[in-house]
Structure formats: structure tokens, C-alpha cells
ROSELUM-96136 format. One line per 4 residues: number of its first residue (from 0); their letters; for each residue x, y, z of C-alpha. Coordinates in Angstrom, 2 decimals. Layout:
BEGIN
NUM) a) X/Y/Z; ...
This chain:
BEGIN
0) xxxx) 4.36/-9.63/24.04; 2.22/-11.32/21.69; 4.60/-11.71/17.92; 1.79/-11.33/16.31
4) xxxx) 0.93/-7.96/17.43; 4.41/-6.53/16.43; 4.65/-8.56/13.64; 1.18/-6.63/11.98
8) xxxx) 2.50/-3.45/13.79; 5.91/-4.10/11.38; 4.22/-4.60/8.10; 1.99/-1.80/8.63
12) xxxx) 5.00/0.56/9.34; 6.60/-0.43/6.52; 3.88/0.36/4.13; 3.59/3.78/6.07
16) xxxx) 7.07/3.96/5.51; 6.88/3.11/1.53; 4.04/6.31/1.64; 6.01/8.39/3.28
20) xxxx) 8.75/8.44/0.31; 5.46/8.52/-2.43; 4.50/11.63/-0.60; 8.15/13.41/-1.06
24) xxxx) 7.69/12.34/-5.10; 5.07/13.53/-4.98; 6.03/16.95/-3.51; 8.74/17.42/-6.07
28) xxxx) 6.67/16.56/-9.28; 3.06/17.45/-8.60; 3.57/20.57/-6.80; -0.03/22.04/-6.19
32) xxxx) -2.20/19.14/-6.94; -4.64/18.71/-4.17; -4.61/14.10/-3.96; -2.43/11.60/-4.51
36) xxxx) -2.25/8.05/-4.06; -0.66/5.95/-1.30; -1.13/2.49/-0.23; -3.46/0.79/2.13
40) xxxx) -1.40/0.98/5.33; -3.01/-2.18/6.78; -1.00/-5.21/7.97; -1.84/-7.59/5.00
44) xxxx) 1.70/-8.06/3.38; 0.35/-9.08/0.29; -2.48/-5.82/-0.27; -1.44/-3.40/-2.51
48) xxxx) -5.02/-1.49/-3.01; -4.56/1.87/-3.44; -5.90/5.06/-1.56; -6.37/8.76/-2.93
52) xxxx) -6.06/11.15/-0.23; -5.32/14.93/0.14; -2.63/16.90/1.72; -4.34/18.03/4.50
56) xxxx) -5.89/14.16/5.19; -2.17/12.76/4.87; -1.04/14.78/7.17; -3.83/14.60/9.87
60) xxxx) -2.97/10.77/9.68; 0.59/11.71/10.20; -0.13/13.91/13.50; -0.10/10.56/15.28
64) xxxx) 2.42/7.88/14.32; 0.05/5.63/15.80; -1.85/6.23/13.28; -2.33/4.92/9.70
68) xxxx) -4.52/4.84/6.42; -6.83/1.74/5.44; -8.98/1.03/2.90; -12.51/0.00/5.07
72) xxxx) -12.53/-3.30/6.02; -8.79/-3.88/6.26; -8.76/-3.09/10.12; -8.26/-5.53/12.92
76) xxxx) -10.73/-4.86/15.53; -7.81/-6.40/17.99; -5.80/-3.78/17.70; -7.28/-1.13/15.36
80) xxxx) -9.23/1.78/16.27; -11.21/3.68/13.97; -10.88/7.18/14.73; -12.16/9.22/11.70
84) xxxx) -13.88/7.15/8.54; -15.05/8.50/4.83; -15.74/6.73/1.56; -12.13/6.32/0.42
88) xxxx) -10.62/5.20/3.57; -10.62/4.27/7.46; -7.56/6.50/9.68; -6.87/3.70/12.81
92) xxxx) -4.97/4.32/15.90; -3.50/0.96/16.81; -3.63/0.30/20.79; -1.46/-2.26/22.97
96) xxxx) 1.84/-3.42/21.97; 0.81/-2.17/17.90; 0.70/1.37/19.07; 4.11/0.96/21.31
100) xxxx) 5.80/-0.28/17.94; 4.42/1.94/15.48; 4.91/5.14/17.99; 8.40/3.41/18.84
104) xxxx) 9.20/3.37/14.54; 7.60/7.10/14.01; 10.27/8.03/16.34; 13.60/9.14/15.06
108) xxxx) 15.17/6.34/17.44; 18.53/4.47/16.39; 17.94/1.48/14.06; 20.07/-0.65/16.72
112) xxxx) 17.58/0.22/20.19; 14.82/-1.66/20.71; 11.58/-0.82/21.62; 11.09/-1.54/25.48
116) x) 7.37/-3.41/25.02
């Protein structure tokens, strides 16, 4: 397995990681409001460009934990798949080894097992 693959796949799950706790905040202290902002989910450890995005779009990306939220022009055509584009930001499905990581770290797997890719 290529490092390189699981080494973007990593940084990009940690960012969707980081997200996932701005979107709990954000539960307890916006309520009702319809957008929020996350960061760019790409693998670029040093990006912190922010996103707005709704409920219901956050949690479309979320349906699929091989999934994640880029500003456009932050994919890698390698191992990114654009599967649903607007103004604000690209939603990718990573394929290969990426997707085996990130749909390995969406699980709710021990932090000791390994994932067999």
C-alpha cells in the first residue's frame, strides 16, 4: 500500500474529525441556524480555508464516511471523486486504499486494530 495514499487519507480524517466536534458546538449554541462553518476536509495539512455549509449538506457528506467536504480545487484526482459540486464546495468519495482508511476511521473500530489494506 502506497504511504502516501493513507498518509492524505489520515490528514483528511482528521480534519473531518476536527468538524465533526464544530458541528456538536455548534448544535448546543446555535440551535436553529440553518449554516455553519467547517474546514476544508482536503489532505493539505497546512489549509485551514473555511466552508459554510447547511445541516442537511453536512450530513449528506456524512452518509458516506468515504466521503468529505473540499473547497474546489483542493481534490486529488488520484484518489478523489467528485460526486456532487456547488459554489461553496466539492463533496469527494475517496477510492483505493483512501476510501479503505477513511471508511476503516468512520467506523467505531478500536483505536488499537488496524485497518486490513
Amino acid at each position: 500500500m502506497p504511504a502516501s495514499e493513507k498518509r492524505l487519507a489520515l490528514n483528511e480524517a482528521l480534519f473531518r474529525e476536527t468538524n465533526e466536534r464544530v458541528e456538536d458546538r455548534v448544535r448546543l449554541f446555535v440551535g436553529g441556524e440553518e449554516q455553519f462553518g467547517v474546514i476544508c476536509e482536503c489532505a493539505g495539512l497546512d489549509c485551514r480555508e473555511r466552508i459554510t455549509i447547511t445541516k442537511d449538506e453536512y450530513e449528506l457528506v456524512r452518509s458516506d464516511p468515504a466521503q468529505f467536504v473540499m473547497k474546489p480545487g483542493h481534490t486529488i484526482v488520484d484518489v478523489d471523486e467528485i460526486v456532487a459540486r456547488n459554489e461553496r464546495f466539492e463533496i469527494v468519495r475517496k477510492r483505493g486504499v483512501a476510501a479503505e482508511v477513511a471508511e476503516f476511521l468512520g467506523e467505531d473500530a478500536p483505536e488499537d486494530a488496524a485497518p486490513s489494506v
